[in-house]
N, CA, C, O and CB atoms as a CASP TS submission, in Angstrom:
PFRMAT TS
TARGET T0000
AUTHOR 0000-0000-0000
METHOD Language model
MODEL 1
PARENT N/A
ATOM      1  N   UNK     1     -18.262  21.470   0.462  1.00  0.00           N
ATOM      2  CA  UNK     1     -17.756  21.584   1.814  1.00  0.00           C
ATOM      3  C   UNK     1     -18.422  20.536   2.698  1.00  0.00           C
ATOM      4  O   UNK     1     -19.276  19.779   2.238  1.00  0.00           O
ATOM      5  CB  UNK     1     -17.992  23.001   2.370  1.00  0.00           C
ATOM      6  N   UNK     2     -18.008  20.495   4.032  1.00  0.00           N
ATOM      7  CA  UNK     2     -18.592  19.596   4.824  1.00  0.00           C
ATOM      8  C   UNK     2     -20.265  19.592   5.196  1.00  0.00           C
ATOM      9  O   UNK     2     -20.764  18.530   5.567  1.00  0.00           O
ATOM     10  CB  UNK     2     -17.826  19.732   5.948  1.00  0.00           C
ATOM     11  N   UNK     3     -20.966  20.612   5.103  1.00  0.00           N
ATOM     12  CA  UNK     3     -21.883  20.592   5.109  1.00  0.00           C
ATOM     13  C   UNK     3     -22.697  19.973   3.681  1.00  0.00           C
ATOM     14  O   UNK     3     -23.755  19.345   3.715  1.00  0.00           O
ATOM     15  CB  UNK     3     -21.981  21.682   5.564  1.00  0.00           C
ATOM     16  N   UNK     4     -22.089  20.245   2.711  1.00  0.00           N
ATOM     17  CA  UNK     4     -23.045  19.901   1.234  1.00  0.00           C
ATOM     18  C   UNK     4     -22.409  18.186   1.641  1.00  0.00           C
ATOM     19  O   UNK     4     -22.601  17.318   0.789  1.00  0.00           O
ATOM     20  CB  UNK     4     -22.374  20.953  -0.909  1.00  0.00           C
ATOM     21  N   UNK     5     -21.877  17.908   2.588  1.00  0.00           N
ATOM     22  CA  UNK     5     -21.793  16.286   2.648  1.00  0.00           C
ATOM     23  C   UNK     5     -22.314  15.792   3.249  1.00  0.00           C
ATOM     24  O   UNK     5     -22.717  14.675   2.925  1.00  0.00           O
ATOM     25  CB  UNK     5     -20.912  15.680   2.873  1.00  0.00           C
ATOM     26  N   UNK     6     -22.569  16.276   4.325  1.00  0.00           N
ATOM     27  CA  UNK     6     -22.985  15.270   5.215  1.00  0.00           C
ATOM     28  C   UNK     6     -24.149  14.404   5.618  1.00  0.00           C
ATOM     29  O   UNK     6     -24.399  13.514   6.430  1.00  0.00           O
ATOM     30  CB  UNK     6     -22.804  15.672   5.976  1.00  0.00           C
ATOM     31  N   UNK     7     -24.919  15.295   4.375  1.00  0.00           N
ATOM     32  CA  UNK     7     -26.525  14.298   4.006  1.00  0.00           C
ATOM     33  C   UNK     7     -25.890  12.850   3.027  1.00  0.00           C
ATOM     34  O   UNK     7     -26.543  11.908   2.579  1.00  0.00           O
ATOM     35  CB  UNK     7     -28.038  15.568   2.602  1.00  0.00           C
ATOM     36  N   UNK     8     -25.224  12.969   2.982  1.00  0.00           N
ATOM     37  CA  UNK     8     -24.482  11.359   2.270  1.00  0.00           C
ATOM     38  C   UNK     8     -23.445  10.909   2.860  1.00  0.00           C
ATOM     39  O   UNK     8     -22.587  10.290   2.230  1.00  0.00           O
ATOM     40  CB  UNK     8     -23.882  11.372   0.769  1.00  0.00           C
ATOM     41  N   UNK     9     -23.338  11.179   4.353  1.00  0.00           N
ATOM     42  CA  UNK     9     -22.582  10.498   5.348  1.00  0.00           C
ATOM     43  C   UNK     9     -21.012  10.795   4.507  1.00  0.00           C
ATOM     44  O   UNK     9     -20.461   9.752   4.152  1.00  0.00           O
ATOM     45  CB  UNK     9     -23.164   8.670   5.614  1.00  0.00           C
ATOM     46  N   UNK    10     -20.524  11.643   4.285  1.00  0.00           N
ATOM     47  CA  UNK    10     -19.353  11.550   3.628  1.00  0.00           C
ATOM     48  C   UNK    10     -18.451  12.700   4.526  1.00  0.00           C
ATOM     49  O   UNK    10     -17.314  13.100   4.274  1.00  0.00           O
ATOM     50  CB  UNK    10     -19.567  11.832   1.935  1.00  0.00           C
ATOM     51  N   UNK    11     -19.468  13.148   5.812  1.00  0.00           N
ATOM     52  CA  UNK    11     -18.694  14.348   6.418  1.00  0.00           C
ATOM     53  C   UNK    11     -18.457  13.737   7.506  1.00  0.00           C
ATOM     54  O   UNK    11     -19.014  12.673   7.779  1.00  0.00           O
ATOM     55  CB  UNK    11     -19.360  15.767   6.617  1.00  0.00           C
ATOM     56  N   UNK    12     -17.172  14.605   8.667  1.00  0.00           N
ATOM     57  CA  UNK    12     -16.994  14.155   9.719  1.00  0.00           C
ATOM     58  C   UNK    12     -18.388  13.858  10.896  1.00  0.00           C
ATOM     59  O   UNK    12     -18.818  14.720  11.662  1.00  0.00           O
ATOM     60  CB  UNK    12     -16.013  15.036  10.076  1.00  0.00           C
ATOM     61  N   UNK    13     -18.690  13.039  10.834  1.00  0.00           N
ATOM     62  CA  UNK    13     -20.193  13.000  11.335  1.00  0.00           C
ATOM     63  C   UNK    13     -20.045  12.775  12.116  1.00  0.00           C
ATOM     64  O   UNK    13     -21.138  12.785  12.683  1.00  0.00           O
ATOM     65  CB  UNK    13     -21.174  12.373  10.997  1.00  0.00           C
ATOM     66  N   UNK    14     -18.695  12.270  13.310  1.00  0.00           N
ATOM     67  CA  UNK    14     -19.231  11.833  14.754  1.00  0.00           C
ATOM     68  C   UNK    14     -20.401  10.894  15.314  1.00  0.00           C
ATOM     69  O   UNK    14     -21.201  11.130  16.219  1.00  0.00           O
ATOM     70  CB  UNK    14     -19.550  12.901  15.276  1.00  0.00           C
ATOM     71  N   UNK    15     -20.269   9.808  14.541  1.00  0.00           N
ATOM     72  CA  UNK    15     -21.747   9.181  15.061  1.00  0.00           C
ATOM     73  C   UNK    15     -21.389   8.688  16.452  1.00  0.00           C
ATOM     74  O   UNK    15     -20.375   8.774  17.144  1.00  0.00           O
ATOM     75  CB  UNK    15     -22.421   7.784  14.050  1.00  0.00           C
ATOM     76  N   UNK    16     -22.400   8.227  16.586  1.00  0.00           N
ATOM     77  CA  UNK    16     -22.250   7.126  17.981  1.00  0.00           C
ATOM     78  C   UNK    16     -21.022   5.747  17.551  1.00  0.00           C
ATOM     79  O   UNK    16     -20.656   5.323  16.455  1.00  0.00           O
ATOM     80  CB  UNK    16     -24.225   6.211  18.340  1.00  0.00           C
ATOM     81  N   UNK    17     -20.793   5.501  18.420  1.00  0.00           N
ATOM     82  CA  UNK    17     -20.046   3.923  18.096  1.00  0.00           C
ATOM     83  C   UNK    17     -20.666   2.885  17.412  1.00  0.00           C
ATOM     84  O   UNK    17     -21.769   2.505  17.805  1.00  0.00           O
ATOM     85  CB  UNK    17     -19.718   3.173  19.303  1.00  0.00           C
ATOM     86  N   UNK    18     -20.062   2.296  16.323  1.00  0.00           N
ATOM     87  CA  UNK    18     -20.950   1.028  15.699  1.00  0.00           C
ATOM     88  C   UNK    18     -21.534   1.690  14.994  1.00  0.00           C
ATOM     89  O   UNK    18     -21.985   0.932  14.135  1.00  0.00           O
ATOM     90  CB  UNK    18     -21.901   0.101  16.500  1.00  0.00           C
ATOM     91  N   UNK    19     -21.921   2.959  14.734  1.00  0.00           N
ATOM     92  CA  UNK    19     -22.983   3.044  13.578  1.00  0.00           C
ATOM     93  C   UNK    19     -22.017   3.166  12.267  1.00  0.00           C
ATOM     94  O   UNK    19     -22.726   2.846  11.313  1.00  0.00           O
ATOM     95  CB  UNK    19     -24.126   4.490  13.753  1.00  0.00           C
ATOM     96  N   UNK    20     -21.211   3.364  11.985  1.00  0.00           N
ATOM     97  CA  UNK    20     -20.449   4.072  10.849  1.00  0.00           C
ATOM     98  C   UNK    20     -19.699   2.585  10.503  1.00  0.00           C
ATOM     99  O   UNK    20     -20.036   1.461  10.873  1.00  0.00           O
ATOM    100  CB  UNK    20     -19.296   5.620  11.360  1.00  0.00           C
ATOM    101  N   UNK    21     -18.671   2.963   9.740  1.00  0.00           N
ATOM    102  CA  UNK    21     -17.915   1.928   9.524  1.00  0.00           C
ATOM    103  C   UNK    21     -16.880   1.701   9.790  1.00  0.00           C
ATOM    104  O   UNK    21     -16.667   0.542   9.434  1.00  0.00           O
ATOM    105  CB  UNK    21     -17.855   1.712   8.733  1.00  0.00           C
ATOM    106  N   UNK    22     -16.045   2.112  10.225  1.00  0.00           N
ATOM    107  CA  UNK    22     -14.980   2.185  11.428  1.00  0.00           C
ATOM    108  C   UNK    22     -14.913   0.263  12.481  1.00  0.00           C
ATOM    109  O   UNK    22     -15.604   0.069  13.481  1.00  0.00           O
ATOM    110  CB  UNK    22     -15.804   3.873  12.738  1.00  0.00           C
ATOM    111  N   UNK    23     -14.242  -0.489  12.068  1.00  0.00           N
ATOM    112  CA  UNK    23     -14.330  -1.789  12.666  1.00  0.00           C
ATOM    113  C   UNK    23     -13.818  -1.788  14.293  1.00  0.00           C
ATOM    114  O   UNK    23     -12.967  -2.599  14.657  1.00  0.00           O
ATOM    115  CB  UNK    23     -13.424  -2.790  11.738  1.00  0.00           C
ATOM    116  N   UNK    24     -14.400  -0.830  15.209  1.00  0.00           N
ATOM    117  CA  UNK    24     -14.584  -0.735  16.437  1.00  0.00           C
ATOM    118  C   UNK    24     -14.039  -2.360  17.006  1.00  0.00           C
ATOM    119  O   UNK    24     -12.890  -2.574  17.393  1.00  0.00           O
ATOM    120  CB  UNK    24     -16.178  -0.253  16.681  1.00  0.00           C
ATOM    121  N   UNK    25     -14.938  -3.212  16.961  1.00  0.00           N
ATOM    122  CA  UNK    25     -14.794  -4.221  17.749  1.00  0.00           C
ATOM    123  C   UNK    25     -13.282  -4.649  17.218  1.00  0.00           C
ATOM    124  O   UNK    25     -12.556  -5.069  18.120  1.00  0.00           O
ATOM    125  CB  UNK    25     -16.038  -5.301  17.630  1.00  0.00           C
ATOM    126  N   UNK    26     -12.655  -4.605  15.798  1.00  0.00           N
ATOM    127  CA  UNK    26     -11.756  -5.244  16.131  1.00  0.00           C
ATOM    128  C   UNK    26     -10.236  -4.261  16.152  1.00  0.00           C
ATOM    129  O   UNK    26      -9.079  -4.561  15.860  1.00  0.00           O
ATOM    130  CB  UNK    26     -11.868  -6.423  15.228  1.00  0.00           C
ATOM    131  N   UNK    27     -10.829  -3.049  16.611  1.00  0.00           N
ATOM    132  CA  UNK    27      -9.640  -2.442  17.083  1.00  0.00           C
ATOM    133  C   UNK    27      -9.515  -2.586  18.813  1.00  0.00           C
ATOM    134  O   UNK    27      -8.588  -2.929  19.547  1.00  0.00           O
ATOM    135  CB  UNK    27      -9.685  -0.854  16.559  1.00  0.00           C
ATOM    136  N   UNK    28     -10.502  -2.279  18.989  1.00  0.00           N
ATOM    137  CA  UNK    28     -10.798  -3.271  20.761  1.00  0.00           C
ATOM    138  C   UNK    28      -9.456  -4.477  21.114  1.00  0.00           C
ATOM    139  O   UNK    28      -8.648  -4.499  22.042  1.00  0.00           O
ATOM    140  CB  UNK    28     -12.732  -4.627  20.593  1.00  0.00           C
ATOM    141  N   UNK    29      -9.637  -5.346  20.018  1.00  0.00           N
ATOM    142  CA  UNK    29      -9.940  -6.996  20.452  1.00  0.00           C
ATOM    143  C   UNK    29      -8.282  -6.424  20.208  1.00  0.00           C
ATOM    144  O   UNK    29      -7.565  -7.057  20.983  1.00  0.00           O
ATOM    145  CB  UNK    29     -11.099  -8.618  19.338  1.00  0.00           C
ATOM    146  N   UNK    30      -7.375  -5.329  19.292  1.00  0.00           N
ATOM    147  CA  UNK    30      -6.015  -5.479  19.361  1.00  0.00           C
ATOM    148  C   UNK    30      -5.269  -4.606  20.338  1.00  0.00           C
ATOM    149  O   UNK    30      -4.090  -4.630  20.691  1.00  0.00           O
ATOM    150  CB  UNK    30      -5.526  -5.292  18.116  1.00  0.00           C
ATOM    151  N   UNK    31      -6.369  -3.759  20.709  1.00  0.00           N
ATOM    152  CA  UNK    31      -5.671  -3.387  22.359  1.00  0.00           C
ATOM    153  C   UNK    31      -6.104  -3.520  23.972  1.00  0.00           C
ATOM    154  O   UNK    31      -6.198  -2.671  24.859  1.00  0.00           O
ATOM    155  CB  UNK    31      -5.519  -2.031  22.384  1.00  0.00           C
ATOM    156  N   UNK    32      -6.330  -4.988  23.953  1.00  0.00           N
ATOM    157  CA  UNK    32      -6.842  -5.574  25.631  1.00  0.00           C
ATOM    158  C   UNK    32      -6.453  -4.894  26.456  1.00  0.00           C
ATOM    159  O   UNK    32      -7.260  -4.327  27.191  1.00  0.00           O
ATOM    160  CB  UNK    32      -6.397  -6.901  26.209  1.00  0.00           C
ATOM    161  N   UNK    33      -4.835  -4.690  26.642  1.00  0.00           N
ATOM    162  CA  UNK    33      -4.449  -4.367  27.824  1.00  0.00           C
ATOM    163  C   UNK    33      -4.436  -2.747  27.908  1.00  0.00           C
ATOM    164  O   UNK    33      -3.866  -2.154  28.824  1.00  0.00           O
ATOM    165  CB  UNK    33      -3.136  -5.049  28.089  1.00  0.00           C
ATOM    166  N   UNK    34      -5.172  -2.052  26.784  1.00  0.00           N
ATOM    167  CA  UNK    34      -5.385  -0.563  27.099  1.00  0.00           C
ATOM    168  C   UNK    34      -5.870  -0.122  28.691  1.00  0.00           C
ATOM    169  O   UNK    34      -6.833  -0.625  29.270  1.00  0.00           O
ATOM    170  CB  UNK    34      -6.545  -0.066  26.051  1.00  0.00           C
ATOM    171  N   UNK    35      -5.124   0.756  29.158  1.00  0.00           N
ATOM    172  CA  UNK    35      -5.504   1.568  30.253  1.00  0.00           C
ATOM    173  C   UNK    35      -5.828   2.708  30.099  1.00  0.00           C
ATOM    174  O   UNK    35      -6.230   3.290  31.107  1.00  0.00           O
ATOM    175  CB  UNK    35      -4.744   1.654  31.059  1.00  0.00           C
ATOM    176  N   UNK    36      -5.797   3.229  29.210  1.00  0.00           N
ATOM    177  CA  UNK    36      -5.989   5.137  29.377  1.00  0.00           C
ATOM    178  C   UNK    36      -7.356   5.262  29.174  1.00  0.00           C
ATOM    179  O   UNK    36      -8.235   4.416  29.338  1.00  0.00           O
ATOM    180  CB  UNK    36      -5.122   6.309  28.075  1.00  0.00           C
ATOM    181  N   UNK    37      -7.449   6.605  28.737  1.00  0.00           N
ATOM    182  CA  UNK    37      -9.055   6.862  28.489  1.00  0.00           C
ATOM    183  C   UNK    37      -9.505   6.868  27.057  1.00  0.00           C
ATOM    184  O   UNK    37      -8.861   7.120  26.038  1.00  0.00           O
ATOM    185  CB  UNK    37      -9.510   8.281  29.060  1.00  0.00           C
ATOM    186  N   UNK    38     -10.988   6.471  27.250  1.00  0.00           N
ATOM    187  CA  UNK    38     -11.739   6.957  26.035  1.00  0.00           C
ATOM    188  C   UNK    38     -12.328   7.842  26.057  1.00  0.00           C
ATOM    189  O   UNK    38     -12.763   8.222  27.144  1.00  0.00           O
ATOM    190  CB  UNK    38     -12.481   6.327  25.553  1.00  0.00           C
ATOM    191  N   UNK    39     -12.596   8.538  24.919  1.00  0.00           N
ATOM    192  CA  UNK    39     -13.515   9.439  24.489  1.00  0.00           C
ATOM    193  C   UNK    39     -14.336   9.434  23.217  1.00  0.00           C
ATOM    194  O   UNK    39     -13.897   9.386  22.068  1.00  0.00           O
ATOM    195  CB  UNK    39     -12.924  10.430  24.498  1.00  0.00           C
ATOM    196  N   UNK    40     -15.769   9.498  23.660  1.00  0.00           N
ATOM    197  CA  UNK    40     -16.587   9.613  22.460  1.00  0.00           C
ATOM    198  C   UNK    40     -16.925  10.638  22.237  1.00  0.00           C
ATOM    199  O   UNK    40     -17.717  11.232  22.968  1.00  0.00           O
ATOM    200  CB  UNK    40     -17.571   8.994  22.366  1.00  0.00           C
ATOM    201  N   UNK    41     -16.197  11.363  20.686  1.00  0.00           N
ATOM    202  CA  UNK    41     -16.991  12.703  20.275  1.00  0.00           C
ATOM    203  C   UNK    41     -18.207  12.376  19.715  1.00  0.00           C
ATOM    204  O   UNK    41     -18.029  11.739  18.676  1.00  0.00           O
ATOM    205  CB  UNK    41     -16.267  13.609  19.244  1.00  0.00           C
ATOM    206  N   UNK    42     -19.619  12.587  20.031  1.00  0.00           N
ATOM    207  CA  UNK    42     -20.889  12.638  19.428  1.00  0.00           C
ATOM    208  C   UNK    42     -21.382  13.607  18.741  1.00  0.00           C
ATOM    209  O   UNK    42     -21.651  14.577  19.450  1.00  0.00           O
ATOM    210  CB  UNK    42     -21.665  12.477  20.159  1.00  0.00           C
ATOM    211  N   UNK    43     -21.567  13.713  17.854  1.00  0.00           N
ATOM    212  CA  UNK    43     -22.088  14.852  17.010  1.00  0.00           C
ATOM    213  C   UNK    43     -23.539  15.243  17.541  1.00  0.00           C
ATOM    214  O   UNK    43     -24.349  14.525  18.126  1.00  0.00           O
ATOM    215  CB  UNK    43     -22.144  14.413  15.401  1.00  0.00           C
ATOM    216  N   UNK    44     -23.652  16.764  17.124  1.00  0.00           N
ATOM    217  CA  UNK    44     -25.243  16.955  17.444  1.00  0.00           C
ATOM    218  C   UNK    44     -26.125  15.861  16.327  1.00  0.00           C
ATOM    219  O   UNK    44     -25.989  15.116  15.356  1.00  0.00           O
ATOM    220  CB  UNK    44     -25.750  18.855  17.119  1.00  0.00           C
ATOM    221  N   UNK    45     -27.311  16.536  17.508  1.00  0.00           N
ATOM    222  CA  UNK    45     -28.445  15.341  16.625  1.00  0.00           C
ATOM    223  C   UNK    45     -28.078  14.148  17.396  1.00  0.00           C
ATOM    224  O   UNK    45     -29.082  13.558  17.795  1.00  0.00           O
ATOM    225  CB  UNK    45     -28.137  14.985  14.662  1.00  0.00           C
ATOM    226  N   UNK    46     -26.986  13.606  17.735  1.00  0.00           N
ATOM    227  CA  UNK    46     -27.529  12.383  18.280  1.00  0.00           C
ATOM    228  C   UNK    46     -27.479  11.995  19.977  1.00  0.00           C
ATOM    229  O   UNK    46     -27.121  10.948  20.515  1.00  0.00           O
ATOM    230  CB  UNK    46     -26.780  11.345  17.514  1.00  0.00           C
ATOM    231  N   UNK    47     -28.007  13.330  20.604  1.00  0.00           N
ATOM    232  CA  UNK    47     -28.176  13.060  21.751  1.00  0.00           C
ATOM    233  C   UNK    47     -28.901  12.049  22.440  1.00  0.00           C
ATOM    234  O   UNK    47     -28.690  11.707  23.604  1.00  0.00           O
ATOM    235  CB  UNK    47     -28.449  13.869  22.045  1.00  0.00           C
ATOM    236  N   UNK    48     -29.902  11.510  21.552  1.00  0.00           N
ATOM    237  CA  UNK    48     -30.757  10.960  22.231  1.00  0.00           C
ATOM    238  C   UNK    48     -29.976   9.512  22.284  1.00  0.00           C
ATOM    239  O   UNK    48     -30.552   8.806  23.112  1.00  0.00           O
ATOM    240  CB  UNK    48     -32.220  11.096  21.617  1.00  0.00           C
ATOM    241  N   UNK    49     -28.818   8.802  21.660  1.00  0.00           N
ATOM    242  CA  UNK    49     -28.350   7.833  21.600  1.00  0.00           C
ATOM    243  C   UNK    49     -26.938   7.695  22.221  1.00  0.00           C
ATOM    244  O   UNK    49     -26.102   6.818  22.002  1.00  0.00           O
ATOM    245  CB  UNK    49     -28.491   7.576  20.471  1.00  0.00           C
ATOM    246  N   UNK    50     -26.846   9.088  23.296  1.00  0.00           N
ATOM    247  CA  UNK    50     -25.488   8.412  24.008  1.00  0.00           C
ATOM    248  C   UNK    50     -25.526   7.427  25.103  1.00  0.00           C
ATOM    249  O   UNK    50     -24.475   6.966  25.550  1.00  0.00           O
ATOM    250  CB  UNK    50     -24.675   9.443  24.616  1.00  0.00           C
ATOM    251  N   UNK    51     -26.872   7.020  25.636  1.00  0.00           N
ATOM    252  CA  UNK    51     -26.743   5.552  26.671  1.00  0.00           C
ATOM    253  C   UNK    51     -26.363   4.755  25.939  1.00  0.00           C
ATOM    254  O   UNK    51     -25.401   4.102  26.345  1.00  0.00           O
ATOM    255  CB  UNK    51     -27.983   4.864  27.388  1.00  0.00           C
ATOM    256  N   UNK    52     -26.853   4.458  24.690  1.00  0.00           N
ATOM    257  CA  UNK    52     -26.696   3.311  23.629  1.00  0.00           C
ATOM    258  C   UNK    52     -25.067   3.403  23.558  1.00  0.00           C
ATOM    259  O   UNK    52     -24.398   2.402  23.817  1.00  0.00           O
ATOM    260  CB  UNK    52     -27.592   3.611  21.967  1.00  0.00           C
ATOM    261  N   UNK    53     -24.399   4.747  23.164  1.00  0.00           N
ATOM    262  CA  UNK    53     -23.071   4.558  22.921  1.00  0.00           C
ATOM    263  C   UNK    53     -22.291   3.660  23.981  1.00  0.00           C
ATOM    264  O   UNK    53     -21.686   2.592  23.893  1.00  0.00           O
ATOM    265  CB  UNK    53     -22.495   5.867  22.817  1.00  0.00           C
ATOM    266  N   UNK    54     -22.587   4.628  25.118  1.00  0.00           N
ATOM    267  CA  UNK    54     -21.765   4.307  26.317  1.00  0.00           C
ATOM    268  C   UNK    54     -22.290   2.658  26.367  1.00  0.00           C
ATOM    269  O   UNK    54     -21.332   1.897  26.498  1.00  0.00           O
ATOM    270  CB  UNK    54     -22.159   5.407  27.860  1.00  0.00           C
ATOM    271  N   UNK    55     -23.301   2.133  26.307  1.00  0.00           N
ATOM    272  CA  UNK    55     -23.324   0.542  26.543  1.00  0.00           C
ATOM    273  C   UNK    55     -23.036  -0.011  25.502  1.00  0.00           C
ATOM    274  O   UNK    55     -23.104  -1.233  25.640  1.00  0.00           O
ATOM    275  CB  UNK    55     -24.534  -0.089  26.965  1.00  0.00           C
ATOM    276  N   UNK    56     -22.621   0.423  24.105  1.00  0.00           N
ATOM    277  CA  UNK    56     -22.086  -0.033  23.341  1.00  0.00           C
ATOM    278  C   UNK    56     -20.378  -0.360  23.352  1.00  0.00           C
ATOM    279  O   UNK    56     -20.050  -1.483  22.968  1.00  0.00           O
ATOM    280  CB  UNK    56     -22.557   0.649  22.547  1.00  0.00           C
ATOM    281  N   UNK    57     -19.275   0.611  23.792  1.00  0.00           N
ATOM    282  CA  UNK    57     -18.579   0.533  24.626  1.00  0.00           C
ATOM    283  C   UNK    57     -18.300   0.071  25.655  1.00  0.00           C
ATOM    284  O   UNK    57     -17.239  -0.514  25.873  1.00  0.00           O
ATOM    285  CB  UNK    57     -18.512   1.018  24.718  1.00  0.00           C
ATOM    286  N   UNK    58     -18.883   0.188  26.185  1.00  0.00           N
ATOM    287  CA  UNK    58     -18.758  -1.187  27.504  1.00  0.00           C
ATOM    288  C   UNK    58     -18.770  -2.367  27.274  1.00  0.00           C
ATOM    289  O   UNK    58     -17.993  -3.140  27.834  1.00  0.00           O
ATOM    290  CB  UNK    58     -19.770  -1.338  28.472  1.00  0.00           C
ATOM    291  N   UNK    59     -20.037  -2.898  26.029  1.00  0.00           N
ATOM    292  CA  UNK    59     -19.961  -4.122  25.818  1.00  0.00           C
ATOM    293  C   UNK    59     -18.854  -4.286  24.761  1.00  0.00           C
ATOM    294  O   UNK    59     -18.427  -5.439  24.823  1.00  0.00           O
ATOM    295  CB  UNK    59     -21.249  -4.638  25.488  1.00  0.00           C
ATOM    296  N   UNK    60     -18.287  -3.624  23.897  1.00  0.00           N
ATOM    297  CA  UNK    60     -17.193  -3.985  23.137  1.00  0.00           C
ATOM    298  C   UNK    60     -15.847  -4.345  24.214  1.00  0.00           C
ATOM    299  O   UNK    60     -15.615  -5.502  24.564  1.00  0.00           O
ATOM    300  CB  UNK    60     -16.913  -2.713  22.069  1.00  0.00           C
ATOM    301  N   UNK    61     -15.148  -3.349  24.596  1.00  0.00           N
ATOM    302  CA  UNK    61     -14.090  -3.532  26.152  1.00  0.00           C
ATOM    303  C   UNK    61     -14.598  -4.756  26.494  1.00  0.00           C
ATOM    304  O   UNK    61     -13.715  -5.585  26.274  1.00  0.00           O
ATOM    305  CB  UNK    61     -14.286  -2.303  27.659  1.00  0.00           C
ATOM    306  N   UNK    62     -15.608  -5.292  26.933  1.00  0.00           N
ATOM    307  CA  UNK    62     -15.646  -6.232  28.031  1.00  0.00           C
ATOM    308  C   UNK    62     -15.710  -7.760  26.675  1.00  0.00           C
ATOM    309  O   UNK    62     -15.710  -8.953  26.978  1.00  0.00           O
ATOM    310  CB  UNK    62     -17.352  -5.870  29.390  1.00  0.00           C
ATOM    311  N   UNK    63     -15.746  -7.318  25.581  1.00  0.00           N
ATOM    312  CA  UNK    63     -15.408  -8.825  25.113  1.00  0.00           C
ATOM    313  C   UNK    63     -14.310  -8.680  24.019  1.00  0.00           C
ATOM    314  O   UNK    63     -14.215  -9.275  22.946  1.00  0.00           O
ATOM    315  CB  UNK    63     -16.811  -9.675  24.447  1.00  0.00           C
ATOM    316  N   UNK    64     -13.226  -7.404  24.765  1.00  0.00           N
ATOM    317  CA  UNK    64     -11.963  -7.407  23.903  1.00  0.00           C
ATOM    318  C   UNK    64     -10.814  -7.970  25.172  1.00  0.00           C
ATOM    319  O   UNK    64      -9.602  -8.142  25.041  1.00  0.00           O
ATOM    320  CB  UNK    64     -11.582  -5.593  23.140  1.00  0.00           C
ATOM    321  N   UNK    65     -11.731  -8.194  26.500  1.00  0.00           N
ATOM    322  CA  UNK    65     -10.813  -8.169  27.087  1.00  0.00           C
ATOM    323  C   UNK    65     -10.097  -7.180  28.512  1.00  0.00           C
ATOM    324  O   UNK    65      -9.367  -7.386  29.482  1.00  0.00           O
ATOM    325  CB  UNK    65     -10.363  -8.172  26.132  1.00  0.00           C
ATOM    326  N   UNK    66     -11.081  -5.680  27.689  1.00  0.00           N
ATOM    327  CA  UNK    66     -10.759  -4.356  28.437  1.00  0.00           C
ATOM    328  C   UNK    66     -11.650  -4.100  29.912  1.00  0.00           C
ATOM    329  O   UNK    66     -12.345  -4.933  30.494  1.00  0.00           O
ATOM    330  CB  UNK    66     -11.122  -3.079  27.328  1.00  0.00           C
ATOM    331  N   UNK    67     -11.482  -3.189  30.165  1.00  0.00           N
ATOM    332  CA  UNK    67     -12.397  -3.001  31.205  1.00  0.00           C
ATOM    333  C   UNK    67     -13.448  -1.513  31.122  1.00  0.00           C
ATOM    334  O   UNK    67     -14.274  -1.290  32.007  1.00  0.00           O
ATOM    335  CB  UNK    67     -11.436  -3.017  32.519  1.00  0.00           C
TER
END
């Protein structure tokens, strides 16, 4: 089950942005003119790294183009 996984990153883990493998920046760079919202689901445990997210996000948007 999801728990016997997720010590080998194989479960829905919710990380922060950029940590996983998910090519973030270049799904960015194919929707510039996005307007709606984002949302980052963060999993527990990584509270201590949602400034990092949120400025991780910001800096992706701002060199895809977005705002």
């Amino acid at each position: 089950d999801e728990g016997d996984r997720r010590p080998y990153g194989e479960a829905d883990l919710h990380l922060p942005l950029g940590w996983g493998s998910i090519p973030f920046r270049d799904v960015f760079a194919r929707l510039p003119d996005y307007r709606g919202d984002l949302i980052l689901e963060i999993g527990p445990g990584f509270e201590d790294s949602l400034a990092e997210a949120r400025s991780t996000v910001r800096e992706m948007l701002s060199t895809a183009g977005g705002s």
